[in-house]
PAMAR-940996 format. One record per atom (N, C-alpha, C, O): residue in three letters; x, y, z. Coordinates in steps of 0.001 Angstrom, whole numbers, plus 500000, padded with zeros to 6 digits. Layout:
BEGIN
AlaXYZ;...
//
This chain:
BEGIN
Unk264234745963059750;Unk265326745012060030;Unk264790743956061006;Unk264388744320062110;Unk264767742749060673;Unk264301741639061765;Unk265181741042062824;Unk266051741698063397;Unk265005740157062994;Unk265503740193064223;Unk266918739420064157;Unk267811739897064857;Unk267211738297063402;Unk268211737922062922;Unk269608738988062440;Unk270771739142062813;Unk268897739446061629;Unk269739740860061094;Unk270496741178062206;Unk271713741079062363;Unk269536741619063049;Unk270295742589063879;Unk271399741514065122;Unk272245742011065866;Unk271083740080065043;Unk271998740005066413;Unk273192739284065273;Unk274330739006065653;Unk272762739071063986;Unk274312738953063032;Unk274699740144062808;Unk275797740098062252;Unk274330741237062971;Unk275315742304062847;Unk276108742666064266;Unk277279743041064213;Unk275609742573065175;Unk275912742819066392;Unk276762741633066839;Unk277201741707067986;Unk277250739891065681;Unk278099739509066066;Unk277798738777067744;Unk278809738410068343;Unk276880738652068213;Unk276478738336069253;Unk277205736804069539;Unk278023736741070457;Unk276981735916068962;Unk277551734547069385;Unk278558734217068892;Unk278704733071068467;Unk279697735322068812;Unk281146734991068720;Unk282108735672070224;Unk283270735552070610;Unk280812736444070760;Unk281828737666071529;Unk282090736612072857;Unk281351735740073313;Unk283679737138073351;Unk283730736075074973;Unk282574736194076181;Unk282680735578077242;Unk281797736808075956;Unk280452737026077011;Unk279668736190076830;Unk278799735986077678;Unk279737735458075681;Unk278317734528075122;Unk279438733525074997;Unk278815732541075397;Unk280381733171074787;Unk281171731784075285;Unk281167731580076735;Unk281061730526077362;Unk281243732260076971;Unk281826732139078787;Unk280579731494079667;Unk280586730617080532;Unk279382732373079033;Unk278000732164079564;Unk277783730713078974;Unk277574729830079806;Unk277801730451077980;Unk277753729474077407;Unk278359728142078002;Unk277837727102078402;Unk279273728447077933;Unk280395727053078924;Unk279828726790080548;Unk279865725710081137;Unk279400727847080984;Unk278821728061082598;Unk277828727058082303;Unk277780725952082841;Unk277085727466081479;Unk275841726930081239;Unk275635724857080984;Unk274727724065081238;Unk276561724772080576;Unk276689723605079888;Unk277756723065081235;Unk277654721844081350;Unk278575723573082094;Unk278654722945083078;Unk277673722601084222;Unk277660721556084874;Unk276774723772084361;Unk275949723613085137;Unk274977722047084917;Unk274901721064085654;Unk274357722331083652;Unk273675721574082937;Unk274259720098083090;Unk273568719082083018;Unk275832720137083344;Unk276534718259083002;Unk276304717820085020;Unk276194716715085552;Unk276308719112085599;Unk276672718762086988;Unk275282718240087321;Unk275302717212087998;Unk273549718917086862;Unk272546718524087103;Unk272639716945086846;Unk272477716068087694;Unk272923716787085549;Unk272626715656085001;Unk273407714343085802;Unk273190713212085367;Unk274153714493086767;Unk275185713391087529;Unk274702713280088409;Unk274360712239088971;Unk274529714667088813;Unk274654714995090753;Unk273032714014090929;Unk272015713990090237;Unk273286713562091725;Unk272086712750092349;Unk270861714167092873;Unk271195715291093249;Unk269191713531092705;Unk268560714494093248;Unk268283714879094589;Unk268447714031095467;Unk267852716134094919;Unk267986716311096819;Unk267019715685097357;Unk267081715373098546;Unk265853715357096524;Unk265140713963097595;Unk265716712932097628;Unk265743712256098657;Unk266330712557096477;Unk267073711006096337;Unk268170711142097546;Unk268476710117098154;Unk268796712454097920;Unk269787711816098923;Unk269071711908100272;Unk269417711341101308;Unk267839712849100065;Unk267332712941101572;Unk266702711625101773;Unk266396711445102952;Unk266348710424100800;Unk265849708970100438;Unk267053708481101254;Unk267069707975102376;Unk268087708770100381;Unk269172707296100520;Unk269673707486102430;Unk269731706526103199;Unk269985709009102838;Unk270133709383104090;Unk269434708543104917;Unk270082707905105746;Unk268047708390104852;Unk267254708307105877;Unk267589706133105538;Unk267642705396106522;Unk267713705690104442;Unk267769704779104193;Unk268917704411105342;Unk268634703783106362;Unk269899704764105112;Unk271328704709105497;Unk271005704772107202;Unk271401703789107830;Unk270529705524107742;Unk270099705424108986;Unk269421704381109408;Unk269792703679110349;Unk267958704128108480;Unk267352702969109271;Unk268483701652109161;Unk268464700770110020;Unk269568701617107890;Unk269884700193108189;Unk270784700397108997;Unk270984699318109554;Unk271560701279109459;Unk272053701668111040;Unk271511701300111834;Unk271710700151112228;Unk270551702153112440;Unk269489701051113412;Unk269256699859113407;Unk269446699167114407;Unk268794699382112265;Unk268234698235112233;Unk269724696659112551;Unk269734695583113149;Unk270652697414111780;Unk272174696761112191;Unk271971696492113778;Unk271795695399114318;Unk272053697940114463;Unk272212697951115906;Unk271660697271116655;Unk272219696594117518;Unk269953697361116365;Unk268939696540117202;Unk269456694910116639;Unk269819694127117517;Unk269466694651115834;Unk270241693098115037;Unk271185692643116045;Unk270954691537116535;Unk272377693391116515;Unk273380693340117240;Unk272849693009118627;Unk272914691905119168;Unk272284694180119155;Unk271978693783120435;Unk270731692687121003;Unk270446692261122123;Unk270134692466119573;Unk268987691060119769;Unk269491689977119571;Unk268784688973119487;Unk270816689931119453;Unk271683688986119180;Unk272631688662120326;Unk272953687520120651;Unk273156690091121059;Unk273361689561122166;Unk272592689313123287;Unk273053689073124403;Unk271189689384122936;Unk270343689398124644;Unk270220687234124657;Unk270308686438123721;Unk269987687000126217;Unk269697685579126387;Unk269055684470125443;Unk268020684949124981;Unk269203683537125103;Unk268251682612124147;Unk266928682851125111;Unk265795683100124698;Unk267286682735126325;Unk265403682660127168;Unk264864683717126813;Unk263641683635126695;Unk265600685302126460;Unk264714686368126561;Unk264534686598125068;Unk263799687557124832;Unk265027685951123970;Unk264860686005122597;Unk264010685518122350;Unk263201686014121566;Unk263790684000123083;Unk263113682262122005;Unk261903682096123101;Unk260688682152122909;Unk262760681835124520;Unk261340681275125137;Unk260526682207126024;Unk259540681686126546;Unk260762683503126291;Unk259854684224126557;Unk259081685102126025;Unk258476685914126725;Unk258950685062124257;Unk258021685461123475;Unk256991684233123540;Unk255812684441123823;Unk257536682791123235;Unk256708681763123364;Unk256280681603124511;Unk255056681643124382;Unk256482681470125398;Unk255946681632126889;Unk254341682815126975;Unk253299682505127551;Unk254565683983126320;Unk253486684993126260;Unk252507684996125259;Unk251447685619125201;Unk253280683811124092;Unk252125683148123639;Unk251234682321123681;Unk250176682139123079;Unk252012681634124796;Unk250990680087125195;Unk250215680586126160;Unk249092680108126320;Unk250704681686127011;Unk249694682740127967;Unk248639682977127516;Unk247655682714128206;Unk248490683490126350;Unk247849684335125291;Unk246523683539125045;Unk245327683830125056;Unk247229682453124828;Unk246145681160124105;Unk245613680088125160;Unk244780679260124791;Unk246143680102126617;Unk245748679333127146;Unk244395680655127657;Unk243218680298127689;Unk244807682164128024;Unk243404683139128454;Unk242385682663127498;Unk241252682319127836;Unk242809682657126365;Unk241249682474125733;Unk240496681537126457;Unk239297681667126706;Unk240994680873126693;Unk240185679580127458;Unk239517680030128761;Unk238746679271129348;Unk239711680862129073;Unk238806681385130709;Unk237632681919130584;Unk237135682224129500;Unk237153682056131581;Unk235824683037132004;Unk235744684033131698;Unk236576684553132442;Unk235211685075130914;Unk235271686602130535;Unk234295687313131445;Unk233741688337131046;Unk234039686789132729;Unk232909687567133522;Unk233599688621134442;Unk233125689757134429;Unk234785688327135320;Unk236028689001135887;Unk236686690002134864;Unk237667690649135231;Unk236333690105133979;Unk238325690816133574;Unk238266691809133401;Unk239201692376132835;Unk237067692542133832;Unk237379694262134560;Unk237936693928135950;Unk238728694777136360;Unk237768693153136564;Unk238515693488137602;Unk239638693144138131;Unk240217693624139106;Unk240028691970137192;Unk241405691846136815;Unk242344692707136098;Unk243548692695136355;Unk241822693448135210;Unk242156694690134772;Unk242649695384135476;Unk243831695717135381;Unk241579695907136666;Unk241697696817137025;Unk242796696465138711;Unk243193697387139423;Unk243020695271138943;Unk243548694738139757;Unk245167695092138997;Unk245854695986139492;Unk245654694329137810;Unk246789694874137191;Unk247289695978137008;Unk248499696190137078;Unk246375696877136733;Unk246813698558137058;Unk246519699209138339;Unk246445700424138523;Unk246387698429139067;Unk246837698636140760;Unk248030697855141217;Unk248501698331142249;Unk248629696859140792;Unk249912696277140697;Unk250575697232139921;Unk251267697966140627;Unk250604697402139148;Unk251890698356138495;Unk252012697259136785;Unk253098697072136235;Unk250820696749136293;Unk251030695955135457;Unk252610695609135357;Unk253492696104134656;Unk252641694362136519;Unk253568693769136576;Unk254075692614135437;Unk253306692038134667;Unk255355692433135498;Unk255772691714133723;Unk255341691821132821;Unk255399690898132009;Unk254614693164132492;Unk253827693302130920;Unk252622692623131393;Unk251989692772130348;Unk251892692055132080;Unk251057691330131228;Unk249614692114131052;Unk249401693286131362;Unk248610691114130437;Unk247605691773130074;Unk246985690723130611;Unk247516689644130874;Unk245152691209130888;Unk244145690413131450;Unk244390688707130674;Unk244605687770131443;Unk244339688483129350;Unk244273687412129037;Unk245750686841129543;Unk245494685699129923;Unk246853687025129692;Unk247952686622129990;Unk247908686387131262;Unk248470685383131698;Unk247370687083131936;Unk247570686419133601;Unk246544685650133801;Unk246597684926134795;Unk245017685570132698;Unk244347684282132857;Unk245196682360132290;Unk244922681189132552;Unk246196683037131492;Unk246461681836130705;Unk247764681267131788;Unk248173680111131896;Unk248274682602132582;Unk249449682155133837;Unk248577680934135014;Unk248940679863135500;Unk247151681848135141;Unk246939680561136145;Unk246405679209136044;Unk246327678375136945;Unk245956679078134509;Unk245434677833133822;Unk246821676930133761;Unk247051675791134166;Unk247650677910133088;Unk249135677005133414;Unk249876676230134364;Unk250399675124134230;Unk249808677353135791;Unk250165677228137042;Unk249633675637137747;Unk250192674647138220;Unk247893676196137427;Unk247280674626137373;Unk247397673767136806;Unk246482672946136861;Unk248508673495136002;Unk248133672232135344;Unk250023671900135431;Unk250481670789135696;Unk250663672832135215;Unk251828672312135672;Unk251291671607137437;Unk251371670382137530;Unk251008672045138152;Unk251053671563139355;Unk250378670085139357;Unk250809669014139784;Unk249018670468138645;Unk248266669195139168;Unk249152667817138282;Unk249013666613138497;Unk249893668360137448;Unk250244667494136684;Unk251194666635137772;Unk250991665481138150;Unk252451667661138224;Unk253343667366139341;Unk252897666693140190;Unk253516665644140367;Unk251629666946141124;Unk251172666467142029;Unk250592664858141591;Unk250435664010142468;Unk250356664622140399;Unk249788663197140261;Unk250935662143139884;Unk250979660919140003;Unk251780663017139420;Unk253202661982139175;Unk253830662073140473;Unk254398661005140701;Unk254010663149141708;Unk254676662941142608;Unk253812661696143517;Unk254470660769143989;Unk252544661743143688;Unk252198660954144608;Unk251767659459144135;Unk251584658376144691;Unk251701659973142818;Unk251406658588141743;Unk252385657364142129;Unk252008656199142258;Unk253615657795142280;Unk254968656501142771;Unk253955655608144687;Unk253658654446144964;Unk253816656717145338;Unk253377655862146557;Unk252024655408146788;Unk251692654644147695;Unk251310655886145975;Unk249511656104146368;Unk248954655517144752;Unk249431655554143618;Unk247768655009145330;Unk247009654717144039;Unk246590655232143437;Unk246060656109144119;Unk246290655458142117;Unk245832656139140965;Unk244793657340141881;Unk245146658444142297;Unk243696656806141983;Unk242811657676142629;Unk243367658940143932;Unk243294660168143903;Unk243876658069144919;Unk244216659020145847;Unk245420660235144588;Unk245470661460144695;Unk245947659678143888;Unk247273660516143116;Unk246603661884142375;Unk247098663001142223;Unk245125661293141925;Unk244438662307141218;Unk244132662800142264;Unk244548663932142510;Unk243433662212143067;Unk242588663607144087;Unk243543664450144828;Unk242992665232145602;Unk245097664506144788;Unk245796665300144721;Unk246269666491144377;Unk246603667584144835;Unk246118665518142830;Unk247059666343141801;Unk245813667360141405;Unk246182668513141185;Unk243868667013141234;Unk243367668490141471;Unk243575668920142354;Unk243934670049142017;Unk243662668839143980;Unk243930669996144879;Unk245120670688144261;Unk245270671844143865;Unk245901669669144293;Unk247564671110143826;Unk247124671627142645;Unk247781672661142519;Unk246282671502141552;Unk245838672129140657;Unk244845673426140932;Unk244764674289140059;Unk244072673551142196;Unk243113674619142387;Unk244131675657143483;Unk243948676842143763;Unk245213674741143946;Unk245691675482144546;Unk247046676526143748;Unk247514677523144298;Unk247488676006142370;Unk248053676842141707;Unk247104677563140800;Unk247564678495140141;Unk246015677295140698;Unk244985678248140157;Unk244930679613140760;Unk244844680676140145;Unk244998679413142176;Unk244521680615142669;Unk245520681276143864;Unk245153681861144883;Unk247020680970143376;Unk247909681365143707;Unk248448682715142700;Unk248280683868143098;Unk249142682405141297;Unk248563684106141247;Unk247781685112141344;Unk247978686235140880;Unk246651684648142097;Unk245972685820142011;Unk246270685858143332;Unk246711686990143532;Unk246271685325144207;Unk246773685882145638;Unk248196686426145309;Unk248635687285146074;Unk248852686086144418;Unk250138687010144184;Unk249528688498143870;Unk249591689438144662;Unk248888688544142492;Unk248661689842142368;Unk247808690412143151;Unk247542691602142987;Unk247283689749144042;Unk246348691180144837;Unk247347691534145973;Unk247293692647146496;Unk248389690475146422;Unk249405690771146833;Unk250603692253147155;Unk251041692943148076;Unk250680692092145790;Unk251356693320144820;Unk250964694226144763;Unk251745695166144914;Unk249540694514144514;Unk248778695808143930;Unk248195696033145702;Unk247128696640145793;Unk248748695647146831;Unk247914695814147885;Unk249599696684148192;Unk249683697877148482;Unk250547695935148069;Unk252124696859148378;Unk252317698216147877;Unk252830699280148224;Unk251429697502146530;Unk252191699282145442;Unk250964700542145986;Unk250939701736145690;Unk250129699849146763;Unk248776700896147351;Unk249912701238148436;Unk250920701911148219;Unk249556700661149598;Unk250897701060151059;Unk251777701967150424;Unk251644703151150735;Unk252625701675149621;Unk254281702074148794;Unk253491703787148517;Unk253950704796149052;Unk252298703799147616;Unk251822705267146936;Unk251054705428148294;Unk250705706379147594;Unk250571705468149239;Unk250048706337150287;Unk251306706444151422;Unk251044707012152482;Unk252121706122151293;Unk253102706252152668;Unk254053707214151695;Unk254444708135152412;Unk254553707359150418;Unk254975708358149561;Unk254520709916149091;Unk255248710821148685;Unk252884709905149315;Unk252030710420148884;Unk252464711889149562;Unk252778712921148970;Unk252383711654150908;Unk252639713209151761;Unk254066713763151508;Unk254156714989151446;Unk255020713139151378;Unk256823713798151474;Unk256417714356149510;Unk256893715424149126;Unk255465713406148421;Unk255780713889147300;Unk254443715708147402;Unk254526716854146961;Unk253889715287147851;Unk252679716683148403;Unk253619717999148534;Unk253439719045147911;Unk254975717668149750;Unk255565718584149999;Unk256348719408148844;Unk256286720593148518;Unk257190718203148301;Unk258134718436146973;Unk257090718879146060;Unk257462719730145251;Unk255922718526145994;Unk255067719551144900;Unk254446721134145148;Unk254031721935144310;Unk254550721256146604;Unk254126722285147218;Unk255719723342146799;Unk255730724268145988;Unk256708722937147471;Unk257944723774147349;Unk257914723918145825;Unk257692725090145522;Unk258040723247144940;Unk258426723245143181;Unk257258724382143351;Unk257560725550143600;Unk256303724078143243;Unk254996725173142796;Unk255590726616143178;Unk255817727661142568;Unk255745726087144664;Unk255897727745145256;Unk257188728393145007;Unk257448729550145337;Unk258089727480144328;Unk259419728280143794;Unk259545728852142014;Unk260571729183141419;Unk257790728803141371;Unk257720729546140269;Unk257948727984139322;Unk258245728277138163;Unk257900726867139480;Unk257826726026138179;Unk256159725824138307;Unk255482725991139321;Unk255665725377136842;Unk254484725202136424;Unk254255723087137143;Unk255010722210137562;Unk253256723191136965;Unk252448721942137512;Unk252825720596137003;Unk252806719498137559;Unk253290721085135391;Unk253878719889134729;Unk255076719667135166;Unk255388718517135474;Unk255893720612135267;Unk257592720488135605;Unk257586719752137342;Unk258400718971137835;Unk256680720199137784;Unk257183719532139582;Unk256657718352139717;Unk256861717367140427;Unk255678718759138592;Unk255685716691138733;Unk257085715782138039;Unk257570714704138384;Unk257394716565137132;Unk258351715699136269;Unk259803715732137395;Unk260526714744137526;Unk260030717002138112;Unk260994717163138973;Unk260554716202140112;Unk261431715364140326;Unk259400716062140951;Unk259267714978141627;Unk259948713836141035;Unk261051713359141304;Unk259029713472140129;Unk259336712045139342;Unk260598711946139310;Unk260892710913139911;Unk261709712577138849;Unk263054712234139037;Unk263873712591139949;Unk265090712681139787;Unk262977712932141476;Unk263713713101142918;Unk264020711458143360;Unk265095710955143686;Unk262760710867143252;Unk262469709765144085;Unk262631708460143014;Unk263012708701141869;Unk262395707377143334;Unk262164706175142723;Unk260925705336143207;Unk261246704265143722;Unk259783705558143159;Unk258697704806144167;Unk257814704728143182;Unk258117705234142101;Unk256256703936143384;Unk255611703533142469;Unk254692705209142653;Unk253744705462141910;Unk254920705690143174;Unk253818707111143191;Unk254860708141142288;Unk254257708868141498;Unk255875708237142307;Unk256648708858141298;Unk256588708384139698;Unk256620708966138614;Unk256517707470140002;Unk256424706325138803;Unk255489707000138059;Unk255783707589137019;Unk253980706939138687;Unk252841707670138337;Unk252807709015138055;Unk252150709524137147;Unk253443709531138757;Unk254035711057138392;Unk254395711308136708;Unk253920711923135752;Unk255569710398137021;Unk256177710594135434;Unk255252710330134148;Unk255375710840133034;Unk254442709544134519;Unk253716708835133474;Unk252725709713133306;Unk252212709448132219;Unk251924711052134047;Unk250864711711133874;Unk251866713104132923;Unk251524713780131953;Unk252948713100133595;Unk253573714361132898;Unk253976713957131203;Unk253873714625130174;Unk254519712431131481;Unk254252712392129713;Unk253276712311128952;Unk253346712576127752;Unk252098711887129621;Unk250493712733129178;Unk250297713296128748;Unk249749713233127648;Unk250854714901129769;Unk250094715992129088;Unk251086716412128011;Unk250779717127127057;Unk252448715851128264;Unk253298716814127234;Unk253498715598125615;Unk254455715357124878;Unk252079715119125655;Unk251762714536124131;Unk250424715106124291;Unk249916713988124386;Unk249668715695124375;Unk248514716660124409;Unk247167716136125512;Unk246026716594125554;Unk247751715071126312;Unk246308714868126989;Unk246399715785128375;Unk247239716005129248;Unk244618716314127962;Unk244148717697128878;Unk245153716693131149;Unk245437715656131748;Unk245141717891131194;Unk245922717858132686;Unk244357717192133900;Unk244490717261135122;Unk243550716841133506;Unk242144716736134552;Unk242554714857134021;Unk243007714057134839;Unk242285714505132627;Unk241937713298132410;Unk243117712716132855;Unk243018711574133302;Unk244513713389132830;Unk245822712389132811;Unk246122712296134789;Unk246499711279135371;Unk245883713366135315;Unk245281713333136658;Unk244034712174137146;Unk243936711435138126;Unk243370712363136233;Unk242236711289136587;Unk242042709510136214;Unk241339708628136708;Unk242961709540135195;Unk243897708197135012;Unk244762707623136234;Unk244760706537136813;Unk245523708835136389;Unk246324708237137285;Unk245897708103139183;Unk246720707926140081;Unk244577708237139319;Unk244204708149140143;Unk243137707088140025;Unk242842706400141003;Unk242747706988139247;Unk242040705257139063;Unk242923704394138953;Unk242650703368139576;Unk243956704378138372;Unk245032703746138183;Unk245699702758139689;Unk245792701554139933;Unk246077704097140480;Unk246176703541141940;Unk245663702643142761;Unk246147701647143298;Unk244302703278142792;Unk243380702748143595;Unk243729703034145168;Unk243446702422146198;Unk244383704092144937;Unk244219704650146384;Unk243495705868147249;Unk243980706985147426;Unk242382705450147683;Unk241344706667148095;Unk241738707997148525;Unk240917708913148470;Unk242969708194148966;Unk243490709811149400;Unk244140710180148213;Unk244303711377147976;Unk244618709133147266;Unk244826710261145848;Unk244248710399145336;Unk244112711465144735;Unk243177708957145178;Unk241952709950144630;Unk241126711547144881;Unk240447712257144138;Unk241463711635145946;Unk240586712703147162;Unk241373713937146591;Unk240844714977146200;Unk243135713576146609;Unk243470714913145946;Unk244141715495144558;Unk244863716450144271;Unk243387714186143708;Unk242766714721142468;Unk241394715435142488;Unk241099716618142319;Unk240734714460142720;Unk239435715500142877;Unk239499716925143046;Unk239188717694142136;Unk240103717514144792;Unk240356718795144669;Unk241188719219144016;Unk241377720403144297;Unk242019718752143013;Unk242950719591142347;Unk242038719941141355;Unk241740721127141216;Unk241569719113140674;Unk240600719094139118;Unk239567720424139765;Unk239375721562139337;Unk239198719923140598;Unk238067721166141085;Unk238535722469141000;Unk238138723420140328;Unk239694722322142007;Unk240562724071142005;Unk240624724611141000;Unk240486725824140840;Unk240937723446139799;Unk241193724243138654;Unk240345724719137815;Unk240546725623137004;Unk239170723990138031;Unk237764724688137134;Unk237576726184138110;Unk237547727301137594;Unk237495726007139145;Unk237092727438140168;Unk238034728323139751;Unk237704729501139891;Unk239249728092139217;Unk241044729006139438;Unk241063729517140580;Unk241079730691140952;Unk241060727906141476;Unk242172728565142880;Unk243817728140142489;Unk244353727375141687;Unk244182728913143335;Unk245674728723143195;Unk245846727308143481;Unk245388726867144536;Unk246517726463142578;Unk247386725466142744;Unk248354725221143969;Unk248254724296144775;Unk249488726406143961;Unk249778726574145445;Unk249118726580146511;Unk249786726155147454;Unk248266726829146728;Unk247166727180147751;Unk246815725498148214;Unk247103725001149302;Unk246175724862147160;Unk245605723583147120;Unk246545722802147677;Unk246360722236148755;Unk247756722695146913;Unk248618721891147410;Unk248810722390148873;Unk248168721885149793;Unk249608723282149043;Unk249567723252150341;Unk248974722683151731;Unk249482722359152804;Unk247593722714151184;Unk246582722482152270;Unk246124720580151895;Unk245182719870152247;Unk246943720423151319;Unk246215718990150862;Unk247570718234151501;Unk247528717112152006;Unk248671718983151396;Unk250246718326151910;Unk249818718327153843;Unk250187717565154737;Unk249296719024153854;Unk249495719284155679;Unk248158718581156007;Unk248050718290157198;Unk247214718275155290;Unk246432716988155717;Unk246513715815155224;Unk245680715008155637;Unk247500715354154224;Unk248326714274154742;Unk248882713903155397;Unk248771712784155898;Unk249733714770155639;Unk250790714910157051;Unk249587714290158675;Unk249856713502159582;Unk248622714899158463;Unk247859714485159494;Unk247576713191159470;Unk247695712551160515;Unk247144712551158269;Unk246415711443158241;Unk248003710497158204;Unk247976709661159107;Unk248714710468157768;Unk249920709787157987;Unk249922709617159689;Unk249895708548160299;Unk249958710900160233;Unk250251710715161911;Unk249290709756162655;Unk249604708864163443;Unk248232710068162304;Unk247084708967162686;Unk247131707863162374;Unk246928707049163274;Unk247386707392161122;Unk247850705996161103;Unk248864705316161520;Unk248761704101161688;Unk250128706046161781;Unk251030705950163083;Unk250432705469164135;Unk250817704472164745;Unk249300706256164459;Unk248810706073165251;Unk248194704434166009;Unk248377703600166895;Unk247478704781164996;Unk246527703399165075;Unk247082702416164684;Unk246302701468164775;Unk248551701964164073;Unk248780700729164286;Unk249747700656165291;Unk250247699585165634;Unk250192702302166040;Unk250849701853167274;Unk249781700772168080;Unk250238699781168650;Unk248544701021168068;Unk247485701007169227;Unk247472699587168698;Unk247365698941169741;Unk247504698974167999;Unk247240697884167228;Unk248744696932167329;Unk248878695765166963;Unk249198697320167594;Unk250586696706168478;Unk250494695845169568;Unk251099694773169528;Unk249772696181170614;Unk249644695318171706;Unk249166694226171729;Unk249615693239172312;Unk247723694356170769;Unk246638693298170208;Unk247532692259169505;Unk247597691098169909;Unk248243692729168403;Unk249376691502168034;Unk250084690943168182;Unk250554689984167570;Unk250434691688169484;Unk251387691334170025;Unk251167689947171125;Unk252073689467171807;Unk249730689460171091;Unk249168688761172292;Unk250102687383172050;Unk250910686752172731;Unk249452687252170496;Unk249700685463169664;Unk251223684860170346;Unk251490683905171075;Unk252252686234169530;Unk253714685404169624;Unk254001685828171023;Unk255089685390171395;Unk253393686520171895;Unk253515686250172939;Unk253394685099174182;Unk254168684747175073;Unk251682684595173683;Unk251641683423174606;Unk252454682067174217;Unk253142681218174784;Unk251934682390172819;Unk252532680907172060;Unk254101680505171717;Unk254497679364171483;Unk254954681793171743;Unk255871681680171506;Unk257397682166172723;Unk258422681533172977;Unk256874683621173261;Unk258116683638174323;Unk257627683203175069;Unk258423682335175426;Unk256345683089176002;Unk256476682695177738;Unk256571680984177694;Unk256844680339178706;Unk256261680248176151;Unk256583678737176440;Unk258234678736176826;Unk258599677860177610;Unk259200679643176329;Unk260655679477175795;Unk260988680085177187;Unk261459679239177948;Unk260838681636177851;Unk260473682175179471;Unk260752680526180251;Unk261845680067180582;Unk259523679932180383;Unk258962679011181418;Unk260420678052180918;Unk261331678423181659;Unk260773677315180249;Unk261565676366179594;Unk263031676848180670;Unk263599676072181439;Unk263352678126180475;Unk264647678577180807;Unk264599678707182114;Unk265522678211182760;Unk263198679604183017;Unk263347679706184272;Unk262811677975184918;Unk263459677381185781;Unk261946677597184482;Unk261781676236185247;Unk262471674982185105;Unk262708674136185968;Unk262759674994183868;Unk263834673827183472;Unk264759673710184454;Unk264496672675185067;Unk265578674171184852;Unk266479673328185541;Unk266042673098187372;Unk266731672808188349;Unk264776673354187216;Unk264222672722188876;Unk263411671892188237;Unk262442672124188960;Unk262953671017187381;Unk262620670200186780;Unk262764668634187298;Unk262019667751187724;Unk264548668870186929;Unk265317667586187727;Unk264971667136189399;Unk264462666160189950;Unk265483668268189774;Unk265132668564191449;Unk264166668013191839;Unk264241667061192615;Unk262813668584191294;Unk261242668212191624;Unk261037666928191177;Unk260400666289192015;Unk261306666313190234;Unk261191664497190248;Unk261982664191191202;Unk261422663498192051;Unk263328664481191466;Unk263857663570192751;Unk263295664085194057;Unk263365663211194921;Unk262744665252194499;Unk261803664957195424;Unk260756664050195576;Unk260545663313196539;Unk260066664175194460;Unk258701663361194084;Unk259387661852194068;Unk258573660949194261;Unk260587661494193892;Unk260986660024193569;Unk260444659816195277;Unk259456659164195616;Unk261214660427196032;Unk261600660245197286;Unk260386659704197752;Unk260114658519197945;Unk259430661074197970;Unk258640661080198572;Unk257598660003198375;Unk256830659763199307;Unk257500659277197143;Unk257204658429196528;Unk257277656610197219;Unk256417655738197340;Unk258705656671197530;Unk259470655580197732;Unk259511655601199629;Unk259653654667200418;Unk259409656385199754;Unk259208656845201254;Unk257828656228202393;Unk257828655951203592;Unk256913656202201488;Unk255372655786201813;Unk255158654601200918;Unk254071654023200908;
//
């Protein structure tokens, strides 16, 4: 008996078990055929989101200033293009001058070369039209270059300015954040967390640095190099000093606690000493606005009014002989 035979005798595709299955089947089958596929919606989802975002950022680039939309992208381009035009013999150490400022306004080495080519030439320009109305051509130019060398080399006395504050700002911070890293350590958090807990005690440019080494390591860079970044970074010789021993401790495995500790309480020292020494350094400065400024104003108040007196003696005595 083959095989036909047997499922027409057995009546097989009339019985309600093989309709029922049947109809399941053919619904299933109509629902595949509509229903959208599960990448296509995990597609259209993610679609649907970015033009969310992209709406949002639209919105709020729409409400920020015309200056911070139009002219301060163009502004960082004419920066851009006036650096090319400089000297490339400096700009490690302009570099490295900007990441001792706190790379202030974004910029980059070529941008703060193209700020002071600018600086100069807006000025000298100013300076030859301001003096140009009273003075002759010549004297107007030999002006307008001085005010030109002198806005040349005015940002950079700005930025060494800056990066000389944000040094002061991270060594006068350095010992109170020593402590807060000493207590975090010694209350059982790991090395990454008390920095990140520092970082959001305080607001200072040494916290600043804090935060920025802890998001380092927690995108995979080793804890020595993101330590050792941020101590070139500074440019301040006692953090450098206690990176060094930290990096060290940690190749030896001394305790971290330990280190800190002893690195917090000789800050503490060297802080007191420099207390120190610009108490001592007080008197010495004190000489200038002293002679030049109170004992002329002293003498003015106590002698001034015998002033009068002493000419009409002197008239007298004068008129007398």
């Amino acid at each position: 008996m083959d095989l036909v035979t047997l499922l027409t005798s057995y009546d097989i595709f009339t019985s309600p078990a093989t309709a029922a299955a049947l109809t399941f089947l053919a619904v299933v089958l109509i629902w595949m055929a509509f229903a959208p596929a599960r990448p296509v919606r995990q597609v259209q989802s993610r679609l649907d989101s970015y033009l969310d975002r992209q709406t949002y950022f639209e919105t709020v680039e729409i409400s920020r200033p015309f200056a911070v939309r139009v002219l301060l992208p163009l502004l960082r381009r004419l920066l851009s293009i006036l650096g090319g035009f400089a000297p490339k013999r400096n700009l490690e150490k302009i570099h490295e001058m900007l990441l001792q400022a706190g790379e202030p306004l974004g910029l980059t080495v070529l941008d703060f070369f193209g700020l002071r080519l600018l600086t100069a030439l807006i000025l000298g320009v100013g300076g030859v039209l301001y003096f140009g109305r009273s003075l002759s051509f010549q004297m107007a130019l030999r002006n307008g270059l001085l005010f030109a060398g002198v806005g040349f080399f005015l940002p950079l006395f700005w930025l060494r300015a800056k990066a000389k504050r944000r040094r002061q700002a991270i060594l006068r911070a350095l010992p109170d954040a020593l402590d807060m890293l000493t207590i975090s350590v010694e209350a059982g958090l790991a090395f990454e967390s008390a920095l990140a807990q520092v970082g959001q005690k305080w607001q200072n440019p040494l916290t600043e640095a804090f935060r920025r080494v802890a998001a380092e390591m927690r995108v995979g860079t080793p804890r020595d190099v993101a330590l050792q970044r941020m101590a070139e970074r500074s440019g301040v010789e006692e953090l450098r000093t206690f990176v060094s021993v930290l990096i060290q401790s940690n190749q030896l495995g001394v305790s971290i606690a330990q280190v800190l500790h002893s690195q917090a309480a000789e800050m503490r020292t060297k802080r007191r000493q420099m207390a120190e020494e610009q108490a001592r350094q007080a008197s010495v400065k004190m000489v200038f606005p002293l002679v030049f400024l109170i004992f002329p104003a002293l003498f003015i108040v106590i002698l001034g009014p015998s002033i009068p007196t002493f000419l009409f003696w002197m008239e007298r005595l004068t008129s007398g002989n």
